[in-house]
C-alpha positions, 0 to 999 in steps of 0.5 A: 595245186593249182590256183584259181578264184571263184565268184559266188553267191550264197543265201545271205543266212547264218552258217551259209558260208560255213557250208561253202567253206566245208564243201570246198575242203570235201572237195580237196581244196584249200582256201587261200583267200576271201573277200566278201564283196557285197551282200543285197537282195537276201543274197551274199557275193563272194570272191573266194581264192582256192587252190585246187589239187592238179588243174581242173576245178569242174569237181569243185564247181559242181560240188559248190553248185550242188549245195542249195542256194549257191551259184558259181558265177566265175572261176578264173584261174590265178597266176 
């Protein structure tokens, strides 16, 4: 698996992250780290640390991305 650290936003509501945290296990992925960074405007910024089975996160971008009000600003992968 490999690593990698995604920095979203999500709707600053009840249950958002929850979906997040859902989507990501659909996805195959693990979360092995989260920092909530700031919340302003009505939306949530999340630094989220998952690993991901083999090396290609496209699959779990699109997945977070599909899901309403979410936006993947950054996937950087993890040493």
């Amino acid at each position: 698996m490999a690593l990698f650290r995604l920095h979203i936003t999500l709707p600053d509501r009840p249950g958002s992250l929850g979906a997040v945290a859902s989507a990501i296990g659909f996805a195959g992925g693990d979360i092995r780290g989260l920092v909530v960074v700031k919340s302003e405007d009505g939306k949530g910024y999340d630094d989220i640390t998952v690993a991901v089975p083999g090396s290609d996160p496209t699959d779990l971008v699109q997945v977070l991305s599909a899901i309403g009000g979410v936006e993947v600003i950054s996937v950087i992968p993890v040493n």
